[in-house]
C-alpha positions in Angstrom: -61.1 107.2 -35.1 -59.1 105.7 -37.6 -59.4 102.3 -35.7 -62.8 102.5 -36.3 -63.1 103.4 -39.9 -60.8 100.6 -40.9 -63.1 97.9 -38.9 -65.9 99.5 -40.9 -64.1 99.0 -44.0 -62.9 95.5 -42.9 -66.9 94.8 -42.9 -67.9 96.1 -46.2 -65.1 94.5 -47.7 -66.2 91.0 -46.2 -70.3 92.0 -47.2 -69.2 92.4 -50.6 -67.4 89.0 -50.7 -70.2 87.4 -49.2 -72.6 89.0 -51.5 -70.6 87.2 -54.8 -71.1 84.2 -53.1 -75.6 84.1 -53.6 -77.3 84.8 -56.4 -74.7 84.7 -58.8 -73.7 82.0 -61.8 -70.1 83.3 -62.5 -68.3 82.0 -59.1 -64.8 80.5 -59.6 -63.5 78.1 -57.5 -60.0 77.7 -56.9 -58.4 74.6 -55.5 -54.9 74.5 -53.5 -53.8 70.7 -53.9 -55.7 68.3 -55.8 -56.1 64.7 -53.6 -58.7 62.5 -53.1 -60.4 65.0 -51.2 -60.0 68.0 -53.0 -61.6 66.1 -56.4 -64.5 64.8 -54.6 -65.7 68.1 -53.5 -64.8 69.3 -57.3 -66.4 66.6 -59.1 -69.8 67.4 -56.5 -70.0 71.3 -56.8 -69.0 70.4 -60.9 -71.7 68.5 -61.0 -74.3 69.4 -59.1 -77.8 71.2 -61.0 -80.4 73.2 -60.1 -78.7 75.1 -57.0 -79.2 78.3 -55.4 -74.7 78.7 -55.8 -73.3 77.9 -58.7 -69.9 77.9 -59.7 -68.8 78.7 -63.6 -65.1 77.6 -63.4 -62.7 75.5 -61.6 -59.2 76.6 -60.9 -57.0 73.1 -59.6 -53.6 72.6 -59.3 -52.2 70.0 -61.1 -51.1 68.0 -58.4 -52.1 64.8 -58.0 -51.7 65.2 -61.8 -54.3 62.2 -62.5 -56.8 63.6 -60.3 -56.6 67.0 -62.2 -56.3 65.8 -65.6 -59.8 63.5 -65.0 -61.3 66.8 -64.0 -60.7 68.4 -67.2 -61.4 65.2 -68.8 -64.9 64.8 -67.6 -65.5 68.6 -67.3 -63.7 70.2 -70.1 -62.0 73.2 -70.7 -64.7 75.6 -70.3 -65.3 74.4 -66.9 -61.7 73.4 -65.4 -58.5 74.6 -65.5 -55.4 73.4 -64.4 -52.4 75.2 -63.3 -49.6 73.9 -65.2 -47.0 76.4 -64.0 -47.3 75.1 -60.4 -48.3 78.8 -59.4 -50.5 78.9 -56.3 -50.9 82.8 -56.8 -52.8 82.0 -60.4 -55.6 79.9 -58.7 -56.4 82.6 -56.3 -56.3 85.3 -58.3 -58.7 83.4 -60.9 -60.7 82.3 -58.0 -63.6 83.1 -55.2 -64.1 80.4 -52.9 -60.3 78.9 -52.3 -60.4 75.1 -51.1 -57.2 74.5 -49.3 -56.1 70.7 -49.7 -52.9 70.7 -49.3 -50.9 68.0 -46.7 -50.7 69.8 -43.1 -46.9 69.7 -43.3 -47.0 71.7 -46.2 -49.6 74.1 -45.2 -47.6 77.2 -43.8 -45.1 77.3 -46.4 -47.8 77.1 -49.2 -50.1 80.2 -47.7 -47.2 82.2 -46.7 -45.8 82.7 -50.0 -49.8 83.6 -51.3 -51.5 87.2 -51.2 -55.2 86.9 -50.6 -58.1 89.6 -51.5 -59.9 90.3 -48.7 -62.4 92.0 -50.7 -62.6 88.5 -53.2 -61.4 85.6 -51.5 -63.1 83.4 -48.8 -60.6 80.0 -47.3 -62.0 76.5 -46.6 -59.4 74.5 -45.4 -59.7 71.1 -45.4 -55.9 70.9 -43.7 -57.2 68.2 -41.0 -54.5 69.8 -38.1 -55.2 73.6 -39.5 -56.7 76.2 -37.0 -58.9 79.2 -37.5 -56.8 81.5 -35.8 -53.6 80.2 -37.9 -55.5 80.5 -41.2 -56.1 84.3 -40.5 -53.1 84.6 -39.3 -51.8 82.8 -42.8 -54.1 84.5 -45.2 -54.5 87.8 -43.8 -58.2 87.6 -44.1 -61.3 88.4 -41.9 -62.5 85.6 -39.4 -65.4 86.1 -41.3 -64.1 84.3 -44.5 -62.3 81.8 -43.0 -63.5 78.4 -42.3 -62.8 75.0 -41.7 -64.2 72.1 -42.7 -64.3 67.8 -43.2 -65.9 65.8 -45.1 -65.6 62.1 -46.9 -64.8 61.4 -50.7 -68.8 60.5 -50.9 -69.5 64.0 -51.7 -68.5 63.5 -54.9 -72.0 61.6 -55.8 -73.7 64.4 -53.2 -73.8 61.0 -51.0 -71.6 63.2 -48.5 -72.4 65.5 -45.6 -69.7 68.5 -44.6 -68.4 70.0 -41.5 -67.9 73.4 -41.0 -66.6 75.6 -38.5 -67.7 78.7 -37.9 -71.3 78.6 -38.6 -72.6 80.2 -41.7 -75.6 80.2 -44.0 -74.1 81.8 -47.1 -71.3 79.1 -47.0 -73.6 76.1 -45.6 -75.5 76.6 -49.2 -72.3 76.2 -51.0 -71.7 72.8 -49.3 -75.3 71.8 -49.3 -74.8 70.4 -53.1 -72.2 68.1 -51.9 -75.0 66.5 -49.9 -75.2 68.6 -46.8 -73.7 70.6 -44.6 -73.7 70.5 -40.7 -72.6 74.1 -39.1 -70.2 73.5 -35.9 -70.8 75.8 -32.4 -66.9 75.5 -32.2 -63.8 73.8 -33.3 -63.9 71.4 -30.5 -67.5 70.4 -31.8 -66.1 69.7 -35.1 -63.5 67.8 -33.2 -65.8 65.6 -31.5 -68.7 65.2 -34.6 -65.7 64.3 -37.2 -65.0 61.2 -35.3 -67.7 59.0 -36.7 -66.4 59.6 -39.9 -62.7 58.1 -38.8 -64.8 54.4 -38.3 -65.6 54.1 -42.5 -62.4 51.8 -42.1 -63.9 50.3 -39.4 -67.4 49.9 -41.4 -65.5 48.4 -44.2 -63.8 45.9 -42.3 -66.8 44.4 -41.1 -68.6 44.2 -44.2 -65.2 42.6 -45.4 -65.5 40.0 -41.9 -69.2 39.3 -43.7 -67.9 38.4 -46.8 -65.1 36.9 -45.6 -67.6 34.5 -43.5 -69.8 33.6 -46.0 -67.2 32.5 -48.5 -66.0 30.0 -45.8 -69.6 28.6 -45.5 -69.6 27.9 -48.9 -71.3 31.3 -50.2 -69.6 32.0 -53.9 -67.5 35.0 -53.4 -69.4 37.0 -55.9 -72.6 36.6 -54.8 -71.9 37.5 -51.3 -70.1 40.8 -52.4 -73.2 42.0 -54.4 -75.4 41.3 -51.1 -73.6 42.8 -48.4 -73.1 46.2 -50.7 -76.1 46.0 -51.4 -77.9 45.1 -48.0 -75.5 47.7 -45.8 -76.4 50.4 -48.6 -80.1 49.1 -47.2 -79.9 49.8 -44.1 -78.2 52.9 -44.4 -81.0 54.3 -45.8 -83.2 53.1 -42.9 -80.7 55.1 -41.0 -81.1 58.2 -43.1 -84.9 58.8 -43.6 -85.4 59.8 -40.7 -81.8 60.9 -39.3 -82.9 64.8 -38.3 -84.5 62.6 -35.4 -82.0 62.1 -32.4 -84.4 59.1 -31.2 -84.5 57.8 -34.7 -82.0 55.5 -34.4 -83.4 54.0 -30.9 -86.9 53.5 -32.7 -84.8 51.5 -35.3 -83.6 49.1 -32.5 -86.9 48.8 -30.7 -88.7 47.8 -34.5 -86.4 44.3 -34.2 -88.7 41.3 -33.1 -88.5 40.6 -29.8 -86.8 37.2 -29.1 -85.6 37.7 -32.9 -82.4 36.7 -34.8 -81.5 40.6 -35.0 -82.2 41.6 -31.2 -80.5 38.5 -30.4 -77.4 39.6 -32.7 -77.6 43.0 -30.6 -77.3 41.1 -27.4 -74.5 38.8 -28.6 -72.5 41.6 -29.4 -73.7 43.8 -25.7 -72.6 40.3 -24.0 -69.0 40.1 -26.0 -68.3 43.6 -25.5 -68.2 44.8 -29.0 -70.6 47.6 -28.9 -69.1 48.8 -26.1 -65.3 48.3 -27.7 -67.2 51.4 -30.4 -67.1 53.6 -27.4 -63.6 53.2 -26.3 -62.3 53.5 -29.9 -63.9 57.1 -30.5 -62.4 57.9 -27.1 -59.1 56.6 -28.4 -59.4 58.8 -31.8 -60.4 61.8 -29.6 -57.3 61.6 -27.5 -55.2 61.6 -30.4 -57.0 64.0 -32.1 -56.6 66.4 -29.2 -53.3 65.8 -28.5 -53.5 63.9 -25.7 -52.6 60.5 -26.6 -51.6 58.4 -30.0 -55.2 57.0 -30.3 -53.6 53.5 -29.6 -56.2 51.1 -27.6 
């Protein structure tokens, strides 16, 4: 039936876009808003060496215009360029992969006025509020070469670690550069995995509370800077060594010295409630996330 022969042709045309994506070294990225975001994950594929995916151009748009211009600046023209005519349809038809970074608000007006290959192109959004089923409703394109995904402005060093939603090898080894890539069951699992990542404030404003402390004990400001960066970025390799382990981090707690300052610190903050104040946050941030509150405590 005709039904049939166009699904058929629906899946050649996604094999043969999946197929661009491995083995080859003249990908082209294209990049729909240029943020904080949308830079780090630039500067990290850009940068990275030695991968199974690499990417031979860039394609950004020139908003934020500092963010763009540093691109080219440390990448030069042979490796990025920006779209000075403020046409979205240039990036993706110059492009493969398309990141989409622009601000939710702006999202449907942006992808409705852009035609997309579904025989080229494959969407990552990073649009925080975006769905699946609206970006293939936006873009036209397969389910197959649209995705979803979050990630922190550490992927920039490959210090990062990437969400995506749906599941998929070719596209996990894309991301992997950036300093890896964790495929979601669902977009309810990204939901819930992305919360972590809304407590760097949180992180910082304890390490900040350190500092803060041991200036008023008479610490030089300086000095107890340089420590605290330095002893957090300590212990977060501790955390990380062994991190494909789920009991990894229980091991970690059960290493303190018993009757010692660090289990004592852990019973402190049980006794205060502060641990426990961690759980009700994340619950907070899922509400809001979901819809079903404003994430206020």
């Amino acid at each position: 039936s005709k039904i049939t022969l166009l699904w058929l042709l629906l899946i050649l045309l996604t094999s043969h876009t999946m197929s661009l994506i491995l083995g080859t070294t003249d990908l082209k990225c294209g990049f729909l808003g240029c943020g904080t975001i949308a830079a780090a994950i630039a500067n990290g594929l850009a940068s990275a060496t030695d991968e199974e995916v690499t990417f031979s151009h860039f394609h950004v748009s020139k908003r934020s215009a500092s963010k763009s211009a540093a691109l080219l600046e440390r990448f030069g023209p042979s490796k990025v360029t920006i779209c000075e005519s403020g046409n979205n349809q240039e990036i993706l038809d110059s492009s493969d992969i398309i990141f989409l970074c622009v601000l939710p608000s702006q999202m449907e007006e942006v992808m409705s006025k852009l035609k997309f290959d579904p025989a080229r192109h494959t969407v990552i959004s990073l649009v925080s509020t975006s769905t699946l089923p609206q970006l293939i409703s936006l873009s036209s394109l397969p389910a197959t070469s649209v995705f979803k995904m979050i990630c922190l402005p550490s992927v920039a060093t490959h210090d990062g670690t990437c969400l995506l939603v749906p599941k998929s090898e070719t596209v996990k080894k894309i991301l992997m550069p950036l300093g890896g890539c964790v495929g979601c069951e669902s977009e309810e699992i990204m939901t819930k995995m992305m919360i972590p990542a809304c407590l760097m404030g949180p992180m910082y404003a304890i390490m900040k509370g350190n500092l803060d402390w041991m200036v008023k004990n008479g610490v030089p400001a300086e000095d107890a800077s340089y420590y605290i960066g330095r002893t957090y970025l300590g212990i977060a390799k501790d955390a990380e060594a062994k991190c494909t382990d789920p009991k990894h981090f229980t091991d970690l707690i059960e290493e303190q010295t018993p009757g010692g300052i660090n289990q004592q610190a852990i019973e402190n903050l049980t006794k205060l409630g502060a641990l426990e104040s961690y759980d009700k946050t994340m619950d907070k941030i899922l509400e809001r996330l979901t819809g079903k509150g404003d994430g206020k405590a």
